[in-house]
N, CA, C and O atoms as CSV, one atom per row, in Angstrom:
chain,resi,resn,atom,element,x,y,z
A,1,UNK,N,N,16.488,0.051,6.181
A,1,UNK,CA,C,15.326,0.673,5.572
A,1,UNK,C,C,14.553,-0.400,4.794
A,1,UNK,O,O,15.215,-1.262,4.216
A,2,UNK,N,N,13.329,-0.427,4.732
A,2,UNK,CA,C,12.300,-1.178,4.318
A,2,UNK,C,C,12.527,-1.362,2.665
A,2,UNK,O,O,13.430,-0.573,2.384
A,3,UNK,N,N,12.196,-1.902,1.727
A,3,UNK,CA,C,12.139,-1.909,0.282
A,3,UNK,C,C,11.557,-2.725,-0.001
A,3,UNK,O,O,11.724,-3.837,0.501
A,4,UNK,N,N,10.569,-2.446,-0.999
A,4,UNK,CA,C,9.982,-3.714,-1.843
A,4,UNK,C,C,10.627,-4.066,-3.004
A,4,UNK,O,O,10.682,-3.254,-3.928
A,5,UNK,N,N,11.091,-5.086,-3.090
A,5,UNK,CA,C,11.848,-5.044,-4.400
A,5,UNK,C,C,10.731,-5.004,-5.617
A,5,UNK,O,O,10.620,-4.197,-6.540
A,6,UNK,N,N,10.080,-5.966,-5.341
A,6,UNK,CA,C,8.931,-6.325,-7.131
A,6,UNK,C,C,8.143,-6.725,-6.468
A,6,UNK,O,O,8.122,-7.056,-5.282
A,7,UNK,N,N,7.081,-6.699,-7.642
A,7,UNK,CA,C,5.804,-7.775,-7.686
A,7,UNK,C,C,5.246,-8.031,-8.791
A,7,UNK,O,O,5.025,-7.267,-9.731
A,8,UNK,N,N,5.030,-9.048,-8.683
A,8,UNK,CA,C,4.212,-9.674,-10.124
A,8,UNK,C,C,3.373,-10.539,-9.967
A,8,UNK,O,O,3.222,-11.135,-8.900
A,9,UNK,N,N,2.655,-10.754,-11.067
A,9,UNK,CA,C,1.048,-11.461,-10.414
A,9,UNK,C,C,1.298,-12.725,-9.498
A,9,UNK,O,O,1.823,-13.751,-9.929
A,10,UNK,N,N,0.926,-12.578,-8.358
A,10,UNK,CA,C,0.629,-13.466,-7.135
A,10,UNK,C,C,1.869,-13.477,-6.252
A,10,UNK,O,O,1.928,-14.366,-5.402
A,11,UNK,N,N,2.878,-12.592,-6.346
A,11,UNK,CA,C,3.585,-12.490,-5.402
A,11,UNK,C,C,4.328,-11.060,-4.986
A,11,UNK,O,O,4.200,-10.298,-5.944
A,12,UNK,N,N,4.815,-10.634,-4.263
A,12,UNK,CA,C,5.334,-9.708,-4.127
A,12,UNK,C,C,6.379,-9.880,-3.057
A,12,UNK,O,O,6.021,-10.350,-1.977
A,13,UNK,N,N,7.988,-9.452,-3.304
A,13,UNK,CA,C,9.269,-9.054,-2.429
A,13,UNK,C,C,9.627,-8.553,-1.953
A,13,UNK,O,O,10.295,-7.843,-2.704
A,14,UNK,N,N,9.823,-8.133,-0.624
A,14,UNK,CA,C,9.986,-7.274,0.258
A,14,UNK,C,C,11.400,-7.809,1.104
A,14,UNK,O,O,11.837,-8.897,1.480
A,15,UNK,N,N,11.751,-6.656,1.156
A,15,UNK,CA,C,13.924,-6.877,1.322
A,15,UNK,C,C,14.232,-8.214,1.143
A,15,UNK,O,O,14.521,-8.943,2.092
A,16,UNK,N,N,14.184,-8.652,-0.202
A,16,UNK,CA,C,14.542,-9.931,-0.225
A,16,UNK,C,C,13.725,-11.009,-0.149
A,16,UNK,O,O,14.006,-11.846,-1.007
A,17,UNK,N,N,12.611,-11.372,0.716
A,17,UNK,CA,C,11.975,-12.219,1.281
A,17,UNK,C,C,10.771,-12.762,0.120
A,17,UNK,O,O,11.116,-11.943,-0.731
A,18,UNK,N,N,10.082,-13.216,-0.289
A,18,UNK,CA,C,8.923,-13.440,-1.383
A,18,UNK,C,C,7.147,-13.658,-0.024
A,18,UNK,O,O,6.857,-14.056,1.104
A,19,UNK,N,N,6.685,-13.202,-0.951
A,19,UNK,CA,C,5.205,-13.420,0.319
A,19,UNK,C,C,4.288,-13.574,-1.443
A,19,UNK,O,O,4.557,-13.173,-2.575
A,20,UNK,N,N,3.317,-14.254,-0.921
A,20,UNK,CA,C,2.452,-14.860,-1.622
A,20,UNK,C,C,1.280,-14.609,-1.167
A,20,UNK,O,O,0.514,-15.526,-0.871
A,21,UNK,N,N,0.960,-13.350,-1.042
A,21,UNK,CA,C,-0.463,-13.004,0.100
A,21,UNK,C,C,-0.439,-11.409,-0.751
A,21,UNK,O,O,0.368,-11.243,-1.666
A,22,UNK,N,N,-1.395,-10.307,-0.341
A,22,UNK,CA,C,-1.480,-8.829,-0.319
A,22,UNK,C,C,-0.787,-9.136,0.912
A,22,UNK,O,O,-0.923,-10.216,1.486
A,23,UNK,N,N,0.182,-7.915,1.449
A,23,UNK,CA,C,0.617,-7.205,1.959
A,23,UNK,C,C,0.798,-5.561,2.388
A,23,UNK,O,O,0.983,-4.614,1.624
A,24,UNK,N,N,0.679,-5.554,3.907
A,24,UNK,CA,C,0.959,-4.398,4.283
A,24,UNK,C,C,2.478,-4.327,4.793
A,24,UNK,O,O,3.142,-5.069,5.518
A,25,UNK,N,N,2.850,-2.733,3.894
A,25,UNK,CA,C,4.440,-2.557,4.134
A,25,UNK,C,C,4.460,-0.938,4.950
A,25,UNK,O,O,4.115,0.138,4.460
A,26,UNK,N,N,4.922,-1.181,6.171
A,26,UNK,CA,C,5.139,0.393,6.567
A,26,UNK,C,C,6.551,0.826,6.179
A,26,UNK,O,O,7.389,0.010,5.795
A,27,UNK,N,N,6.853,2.480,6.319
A,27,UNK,CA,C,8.259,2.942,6.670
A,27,UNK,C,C,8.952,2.223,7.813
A,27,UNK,O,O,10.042,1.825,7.404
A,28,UNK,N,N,8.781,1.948,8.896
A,28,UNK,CA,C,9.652,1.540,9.942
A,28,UNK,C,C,9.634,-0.323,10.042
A,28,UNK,O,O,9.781,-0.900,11.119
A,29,UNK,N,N,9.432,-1.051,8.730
A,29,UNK,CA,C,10.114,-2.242,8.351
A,29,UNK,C,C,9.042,-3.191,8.958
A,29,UNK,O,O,9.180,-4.414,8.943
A,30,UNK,N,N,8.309,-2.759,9.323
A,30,UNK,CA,C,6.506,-3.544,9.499
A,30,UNK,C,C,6.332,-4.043,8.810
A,30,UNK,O,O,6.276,-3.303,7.827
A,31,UNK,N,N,6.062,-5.595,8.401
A,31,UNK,CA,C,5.221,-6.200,7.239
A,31,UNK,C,C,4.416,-6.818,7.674
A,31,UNK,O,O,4.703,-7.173,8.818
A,32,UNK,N,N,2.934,-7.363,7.136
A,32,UNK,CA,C,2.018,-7.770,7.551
A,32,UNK,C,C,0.988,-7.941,6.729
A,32,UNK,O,O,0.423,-6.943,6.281
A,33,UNK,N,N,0.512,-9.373,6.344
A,33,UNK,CA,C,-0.216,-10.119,5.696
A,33,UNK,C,C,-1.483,-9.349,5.574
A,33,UNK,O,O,-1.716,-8.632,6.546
A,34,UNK,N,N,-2.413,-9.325,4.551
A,34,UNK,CA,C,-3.743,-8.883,4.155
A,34,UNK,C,C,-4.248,-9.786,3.700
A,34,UNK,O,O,-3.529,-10.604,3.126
A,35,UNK,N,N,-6.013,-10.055,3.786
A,35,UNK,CA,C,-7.189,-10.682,3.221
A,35,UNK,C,C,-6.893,-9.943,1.820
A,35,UNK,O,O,-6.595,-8.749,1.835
A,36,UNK,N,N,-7.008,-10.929,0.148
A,36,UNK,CA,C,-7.037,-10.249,-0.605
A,36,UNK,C,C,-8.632,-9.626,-0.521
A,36,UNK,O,O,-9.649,-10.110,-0.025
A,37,UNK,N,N,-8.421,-8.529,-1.124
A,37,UNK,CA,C,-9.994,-7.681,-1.297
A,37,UNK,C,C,-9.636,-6.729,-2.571
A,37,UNK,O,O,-8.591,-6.177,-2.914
A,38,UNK,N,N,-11.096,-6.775,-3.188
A,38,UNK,CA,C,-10.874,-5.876,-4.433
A,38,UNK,C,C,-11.367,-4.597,-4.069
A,38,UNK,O,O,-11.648,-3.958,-5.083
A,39,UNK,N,N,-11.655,-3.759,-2.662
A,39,UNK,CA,C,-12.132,-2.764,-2.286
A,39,UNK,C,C,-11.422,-1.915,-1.446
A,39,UNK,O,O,-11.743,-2.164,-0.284
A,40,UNK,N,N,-10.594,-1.016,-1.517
A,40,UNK,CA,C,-10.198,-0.378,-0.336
A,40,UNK,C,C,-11.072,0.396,0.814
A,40,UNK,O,O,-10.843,1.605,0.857
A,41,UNK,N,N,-11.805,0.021,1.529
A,41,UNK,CA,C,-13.229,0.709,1.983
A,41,UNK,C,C,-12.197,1.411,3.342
A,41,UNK,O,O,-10.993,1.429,3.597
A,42,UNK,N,N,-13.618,2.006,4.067
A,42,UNK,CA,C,-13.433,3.113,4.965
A,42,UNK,C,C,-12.691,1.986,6.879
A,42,UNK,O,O,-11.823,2.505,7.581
A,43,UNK,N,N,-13.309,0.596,7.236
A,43,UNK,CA,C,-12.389,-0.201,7.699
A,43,UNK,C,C,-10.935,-0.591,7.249
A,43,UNK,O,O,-9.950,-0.704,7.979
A,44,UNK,N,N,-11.000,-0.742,6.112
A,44,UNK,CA,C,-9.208,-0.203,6.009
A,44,UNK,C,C,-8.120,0.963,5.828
A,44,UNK,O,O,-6.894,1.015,5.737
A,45,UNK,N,N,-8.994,1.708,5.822
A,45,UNK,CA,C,-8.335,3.052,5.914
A,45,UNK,C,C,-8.370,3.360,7.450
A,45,UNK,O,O,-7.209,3.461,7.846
A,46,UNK,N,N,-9.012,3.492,8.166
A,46,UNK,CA,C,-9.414,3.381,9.417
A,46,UNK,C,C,-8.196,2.426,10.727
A,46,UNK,O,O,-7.717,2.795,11.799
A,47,UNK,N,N,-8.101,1.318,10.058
A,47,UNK,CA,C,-7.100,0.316,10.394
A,47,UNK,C,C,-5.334,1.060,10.492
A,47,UNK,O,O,-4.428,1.191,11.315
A,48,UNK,N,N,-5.684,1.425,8.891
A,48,UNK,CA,C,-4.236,2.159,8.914
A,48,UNK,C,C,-3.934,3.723,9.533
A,48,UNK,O,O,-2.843,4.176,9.879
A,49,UNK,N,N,-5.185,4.355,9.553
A,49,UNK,CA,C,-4.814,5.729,10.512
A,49,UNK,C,C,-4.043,5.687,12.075
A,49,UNK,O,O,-3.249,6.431,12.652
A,50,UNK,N,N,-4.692,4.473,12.393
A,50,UNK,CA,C,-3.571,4.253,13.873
A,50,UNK,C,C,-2.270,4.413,13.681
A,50,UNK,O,O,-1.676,5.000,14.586
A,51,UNK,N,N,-1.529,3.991,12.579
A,51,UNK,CA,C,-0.066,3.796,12.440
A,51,UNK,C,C,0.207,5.505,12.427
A,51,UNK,O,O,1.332,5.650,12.907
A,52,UNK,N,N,-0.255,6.588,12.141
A,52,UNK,CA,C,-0.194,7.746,12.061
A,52,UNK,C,C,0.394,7.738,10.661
A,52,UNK,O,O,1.323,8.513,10.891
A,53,UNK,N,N,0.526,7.441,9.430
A,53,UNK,CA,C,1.021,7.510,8.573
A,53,UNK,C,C,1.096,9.497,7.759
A,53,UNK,O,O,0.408,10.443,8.143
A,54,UNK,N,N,2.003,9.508,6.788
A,54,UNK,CA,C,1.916,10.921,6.325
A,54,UNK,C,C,1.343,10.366,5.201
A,54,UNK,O,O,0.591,11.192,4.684
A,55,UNK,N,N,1.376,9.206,4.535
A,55,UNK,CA,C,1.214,9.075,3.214
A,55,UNK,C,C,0.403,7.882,2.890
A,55,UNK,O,O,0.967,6.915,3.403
A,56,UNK,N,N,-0.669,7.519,2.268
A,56,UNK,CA,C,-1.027,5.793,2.275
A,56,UNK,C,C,-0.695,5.565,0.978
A,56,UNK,O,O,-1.035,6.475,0.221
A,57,UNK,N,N,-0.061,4.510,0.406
A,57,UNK,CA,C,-0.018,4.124,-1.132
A,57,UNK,C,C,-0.742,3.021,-1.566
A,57,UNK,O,O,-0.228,1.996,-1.118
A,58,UNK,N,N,-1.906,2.760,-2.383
A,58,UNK,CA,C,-2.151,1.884,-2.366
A,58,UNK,C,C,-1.927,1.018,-3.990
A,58,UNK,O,O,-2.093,1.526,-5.099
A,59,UNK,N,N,-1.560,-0.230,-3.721
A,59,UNK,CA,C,-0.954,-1.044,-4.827
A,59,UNK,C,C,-2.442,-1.611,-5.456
A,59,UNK,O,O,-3.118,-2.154,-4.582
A,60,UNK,N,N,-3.127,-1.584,-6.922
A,60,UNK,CA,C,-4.436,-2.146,-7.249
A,60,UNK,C,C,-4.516,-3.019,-7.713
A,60,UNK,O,O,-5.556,-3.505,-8.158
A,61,UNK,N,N,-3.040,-3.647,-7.760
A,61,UNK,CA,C,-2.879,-4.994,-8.827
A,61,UNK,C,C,-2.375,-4.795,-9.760
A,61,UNK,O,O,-2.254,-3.636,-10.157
A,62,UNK,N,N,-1.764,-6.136,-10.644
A,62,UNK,CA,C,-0.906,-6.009,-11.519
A,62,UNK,C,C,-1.488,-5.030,-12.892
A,62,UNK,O,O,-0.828,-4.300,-13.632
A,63,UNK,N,N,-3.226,-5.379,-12.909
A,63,UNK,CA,C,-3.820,-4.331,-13.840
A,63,UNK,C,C,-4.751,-3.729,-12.963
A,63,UNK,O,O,-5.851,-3.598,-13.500
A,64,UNK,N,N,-4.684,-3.262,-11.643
A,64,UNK,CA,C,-5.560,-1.941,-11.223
A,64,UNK,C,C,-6.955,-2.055,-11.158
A,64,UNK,O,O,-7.834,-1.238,-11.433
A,65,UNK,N,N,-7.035,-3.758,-10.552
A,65,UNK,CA,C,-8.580,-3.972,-10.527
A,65,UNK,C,C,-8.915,-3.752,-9.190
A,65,UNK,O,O,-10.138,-3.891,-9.163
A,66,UNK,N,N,-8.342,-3.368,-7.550
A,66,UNK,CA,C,-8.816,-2.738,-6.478
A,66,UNK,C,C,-9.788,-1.200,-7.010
A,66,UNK,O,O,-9.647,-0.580,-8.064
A,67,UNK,N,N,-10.508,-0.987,-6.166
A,67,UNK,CA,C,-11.308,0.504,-5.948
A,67,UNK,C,C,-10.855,0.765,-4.956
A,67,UNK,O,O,-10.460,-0.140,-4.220
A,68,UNK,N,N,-10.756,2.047,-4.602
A,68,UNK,CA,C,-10.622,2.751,-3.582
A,68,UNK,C,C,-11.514,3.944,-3.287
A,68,UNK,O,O,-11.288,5.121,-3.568
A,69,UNK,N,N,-12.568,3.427,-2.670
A,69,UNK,CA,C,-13.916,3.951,-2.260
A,69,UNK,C,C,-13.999,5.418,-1.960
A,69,UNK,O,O,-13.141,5.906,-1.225
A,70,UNK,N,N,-15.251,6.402,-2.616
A,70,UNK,CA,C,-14.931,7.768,-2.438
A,70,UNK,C,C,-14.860,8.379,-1.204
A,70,UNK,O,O,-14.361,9.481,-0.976
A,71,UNK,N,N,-15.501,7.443,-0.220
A,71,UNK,CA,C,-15.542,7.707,0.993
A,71,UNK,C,C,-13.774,7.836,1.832
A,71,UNK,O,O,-13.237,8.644,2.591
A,72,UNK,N,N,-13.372,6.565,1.170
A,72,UNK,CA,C,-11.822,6.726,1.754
A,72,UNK,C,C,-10.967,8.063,1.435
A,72,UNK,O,O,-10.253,8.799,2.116
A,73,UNK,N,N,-11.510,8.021,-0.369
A,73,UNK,CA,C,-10.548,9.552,-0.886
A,73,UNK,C,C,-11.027,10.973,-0.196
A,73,UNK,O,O,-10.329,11.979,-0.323
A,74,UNK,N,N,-11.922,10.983,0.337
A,74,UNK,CA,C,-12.379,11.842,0.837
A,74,UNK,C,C,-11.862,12.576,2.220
A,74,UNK,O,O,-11.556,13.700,2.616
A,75,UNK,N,N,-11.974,11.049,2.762
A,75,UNK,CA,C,-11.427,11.242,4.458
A,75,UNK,C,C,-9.618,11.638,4.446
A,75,UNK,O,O,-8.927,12.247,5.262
A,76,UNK,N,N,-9.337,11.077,3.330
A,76,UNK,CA,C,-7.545,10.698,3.512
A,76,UNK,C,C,-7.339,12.273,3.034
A,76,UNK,O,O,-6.199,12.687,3.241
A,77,UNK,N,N,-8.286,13.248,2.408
A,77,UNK,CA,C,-7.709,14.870,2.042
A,77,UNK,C,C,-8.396,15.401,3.396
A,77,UNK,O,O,-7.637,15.945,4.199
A,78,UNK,N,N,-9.762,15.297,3.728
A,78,UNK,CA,C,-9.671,16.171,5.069
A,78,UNK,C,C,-9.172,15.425,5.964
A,78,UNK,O,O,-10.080,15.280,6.782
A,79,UNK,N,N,-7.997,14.685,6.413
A,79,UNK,CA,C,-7.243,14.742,7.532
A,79,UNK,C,C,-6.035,14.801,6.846
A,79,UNK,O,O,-5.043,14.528,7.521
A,80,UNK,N,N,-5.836,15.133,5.492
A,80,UNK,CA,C,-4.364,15.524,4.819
A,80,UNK,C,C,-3.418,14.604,4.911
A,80,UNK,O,O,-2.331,14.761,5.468
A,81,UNK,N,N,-3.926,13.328,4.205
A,81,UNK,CA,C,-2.941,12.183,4.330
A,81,UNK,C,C,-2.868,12.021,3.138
A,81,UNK,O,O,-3.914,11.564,2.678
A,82,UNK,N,N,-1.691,12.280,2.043
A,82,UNK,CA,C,-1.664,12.072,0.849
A,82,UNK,C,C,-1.948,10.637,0.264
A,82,UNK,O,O,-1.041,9.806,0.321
A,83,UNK,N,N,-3.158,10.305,-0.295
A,83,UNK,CA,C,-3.358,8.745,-0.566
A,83,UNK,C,C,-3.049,8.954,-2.569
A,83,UNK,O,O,-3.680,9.702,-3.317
A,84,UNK,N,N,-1.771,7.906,-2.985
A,84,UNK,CA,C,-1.901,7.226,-4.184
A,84,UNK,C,C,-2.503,6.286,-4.544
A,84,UNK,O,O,-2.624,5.293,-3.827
A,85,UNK,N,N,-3.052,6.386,-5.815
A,85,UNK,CA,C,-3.382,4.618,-5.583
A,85,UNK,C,C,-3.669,4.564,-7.779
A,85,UNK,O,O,-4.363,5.088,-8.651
A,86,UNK,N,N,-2.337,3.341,-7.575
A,86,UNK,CA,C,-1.760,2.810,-8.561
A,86,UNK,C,C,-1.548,1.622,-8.957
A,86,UNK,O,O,-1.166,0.771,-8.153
A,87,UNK,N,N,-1.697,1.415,-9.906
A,87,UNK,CA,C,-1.200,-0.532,-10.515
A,87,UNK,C,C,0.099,-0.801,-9.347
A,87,UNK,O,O,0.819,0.167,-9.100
A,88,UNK,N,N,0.340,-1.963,-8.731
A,88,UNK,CA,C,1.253,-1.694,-7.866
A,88,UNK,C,C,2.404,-1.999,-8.299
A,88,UNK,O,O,3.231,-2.235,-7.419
A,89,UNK,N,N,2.853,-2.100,-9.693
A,89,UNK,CA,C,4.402,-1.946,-9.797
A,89,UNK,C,C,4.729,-0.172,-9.475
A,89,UNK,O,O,5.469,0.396,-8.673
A,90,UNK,N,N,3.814,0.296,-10.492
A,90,UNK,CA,C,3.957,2.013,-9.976
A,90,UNK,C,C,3.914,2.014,-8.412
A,90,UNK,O,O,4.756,2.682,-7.810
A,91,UNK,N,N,3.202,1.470,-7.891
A,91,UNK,CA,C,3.129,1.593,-5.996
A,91,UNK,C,C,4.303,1.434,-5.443
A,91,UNK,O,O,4.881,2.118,-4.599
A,92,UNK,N,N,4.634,0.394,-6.033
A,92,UNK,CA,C,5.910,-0.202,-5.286
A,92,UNK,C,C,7.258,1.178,-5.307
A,92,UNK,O,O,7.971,1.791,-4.511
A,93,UNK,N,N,6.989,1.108,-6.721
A,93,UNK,CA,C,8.053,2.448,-6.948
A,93,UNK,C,C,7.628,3.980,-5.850
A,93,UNK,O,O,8.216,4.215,-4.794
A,94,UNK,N,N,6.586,4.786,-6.386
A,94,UNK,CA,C,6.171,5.277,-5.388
A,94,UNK,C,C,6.611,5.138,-3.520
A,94,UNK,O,O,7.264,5.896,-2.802
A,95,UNK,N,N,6.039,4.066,-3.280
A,95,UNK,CA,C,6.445,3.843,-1.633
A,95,UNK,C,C,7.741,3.804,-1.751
A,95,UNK,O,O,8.333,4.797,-1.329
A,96,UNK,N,N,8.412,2.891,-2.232
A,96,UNK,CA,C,10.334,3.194,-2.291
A,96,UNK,C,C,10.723,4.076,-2.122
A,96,UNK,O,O,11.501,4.192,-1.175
A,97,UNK,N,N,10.360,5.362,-3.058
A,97,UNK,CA,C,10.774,6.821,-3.212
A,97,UNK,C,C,10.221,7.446,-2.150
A,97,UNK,O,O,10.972,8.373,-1.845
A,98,UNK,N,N,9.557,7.414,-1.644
A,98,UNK,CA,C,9.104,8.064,-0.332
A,98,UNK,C,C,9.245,7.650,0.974
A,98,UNK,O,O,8.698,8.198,1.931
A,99,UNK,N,N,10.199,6.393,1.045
A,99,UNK,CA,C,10.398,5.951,2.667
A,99,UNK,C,C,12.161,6.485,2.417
A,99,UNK,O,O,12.785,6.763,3.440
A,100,UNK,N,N,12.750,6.580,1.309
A,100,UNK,CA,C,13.965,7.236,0.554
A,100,UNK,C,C,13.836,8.955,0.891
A,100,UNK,O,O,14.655,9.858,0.723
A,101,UNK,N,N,12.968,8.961,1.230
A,101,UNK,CA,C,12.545,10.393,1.418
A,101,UNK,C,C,12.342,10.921,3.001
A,101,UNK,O,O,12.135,12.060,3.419
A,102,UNK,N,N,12.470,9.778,3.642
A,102,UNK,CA,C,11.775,9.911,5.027
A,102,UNK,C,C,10.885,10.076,4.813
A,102,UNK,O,O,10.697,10.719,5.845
A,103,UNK,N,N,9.774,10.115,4.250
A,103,UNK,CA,C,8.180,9.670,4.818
A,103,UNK,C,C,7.383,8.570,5.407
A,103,UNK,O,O,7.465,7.373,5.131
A,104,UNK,N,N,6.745,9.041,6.100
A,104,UNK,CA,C,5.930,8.019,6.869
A,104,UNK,C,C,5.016,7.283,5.871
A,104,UNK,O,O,3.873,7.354,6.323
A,105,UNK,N,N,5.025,6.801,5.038
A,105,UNK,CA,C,4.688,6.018,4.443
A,105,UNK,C,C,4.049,4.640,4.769
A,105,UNK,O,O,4.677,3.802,5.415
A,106,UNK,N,N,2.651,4.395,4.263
A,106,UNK,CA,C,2.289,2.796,4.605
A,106,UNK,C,C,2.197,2.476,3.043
A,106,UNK,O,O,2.133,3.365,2.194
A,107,UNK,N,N,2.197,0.745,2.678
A,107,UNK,CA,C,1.981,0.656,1.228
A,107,UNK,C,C,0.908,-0.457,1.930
A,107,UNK,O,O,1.185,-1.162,2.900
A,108,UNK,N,N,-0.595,-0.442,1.084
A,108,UNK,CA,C,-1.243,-1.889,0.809
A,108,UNK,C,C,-0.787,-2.518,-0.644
A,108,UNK,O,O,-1.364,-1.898,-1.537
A,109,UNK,N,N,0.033,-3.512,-1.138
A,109,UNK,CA,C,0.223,-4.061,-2.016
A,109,UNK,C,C,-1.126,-5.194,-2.573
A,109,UNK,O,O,-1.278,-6.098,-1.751
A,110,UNK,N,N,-1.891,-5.272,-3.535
A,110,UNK,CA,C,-2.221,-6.316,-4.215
A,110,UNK,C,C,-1.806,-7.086,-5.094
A,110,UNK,O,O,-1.215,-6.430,-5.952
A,111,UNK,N,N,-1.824,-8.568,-5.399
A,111,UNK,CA,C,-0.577,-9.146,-5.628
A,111,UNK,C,C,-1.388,-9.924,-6.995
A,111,UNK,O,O,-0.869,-10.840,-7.632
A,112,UNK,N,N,-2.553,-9.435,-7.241
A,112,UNK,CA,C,-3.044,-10.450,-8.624
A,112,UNK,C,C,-3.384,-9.141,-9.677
A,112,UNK,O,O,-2.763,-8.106,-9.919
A,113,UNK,N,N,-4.913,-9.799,-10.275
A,113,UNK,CA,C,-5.218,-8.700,-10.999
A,113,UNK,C,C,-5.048,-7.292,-10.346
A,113,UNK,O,O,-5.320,-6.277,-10.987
């Protein structure tokens, strides 16, 4: 099973491993590098609907300087995809507890502010 262990400004751990980038973490042990961006817009939400996810979590940084555009919050309730979006130590926790849960879970982690 997938786990993020931590993150703290400019890095984040995933089963062990350290990455020095944003990261995308699915339930089924997917990891995969991200452009940092301070915007969660409607191309990345879009990106991640292919994976079929139940849940998106998104990590905003160590102090929660990502947005996550109303357009995204919008789309992610009418197609009923529960989207969080939290400082990403809370994220991290969050996605943990819910791939612990069996959910389909994706996490975008941001790894600075």
């Amino acid at each position: 099973m997938v786990k993020i262990d931590f993150t703290k400004f400019g890095e984040v751990s995933i089963n062990g491993k350290i990455y020095y980038s944003d990261m995308l973490v699915c339930w089924d042990g997917k990891v995969e590098f991200k452009v940092k961006k301070h915007i969660f817009d409607m191309d990345d939400f879009v990106a991640l609907l292919k994976m079929k996810p139940e849940v998106i979590v998104i990590g905003t940084g160590q102090e929660g300087i990502v947005k996550v555009s109303d357009e995204v919050r919008q789309a992610a309730e009418d197609k009923k995809i529960k989207l969080y979006v939290d400082p990403s130590p809370k994220a991290v926790d969050m996605f943990n507890g819910l791939v612990a849960q069996g959910k389909k879970a994706i996490a975008l982690i941001h790894t600075t502010c």
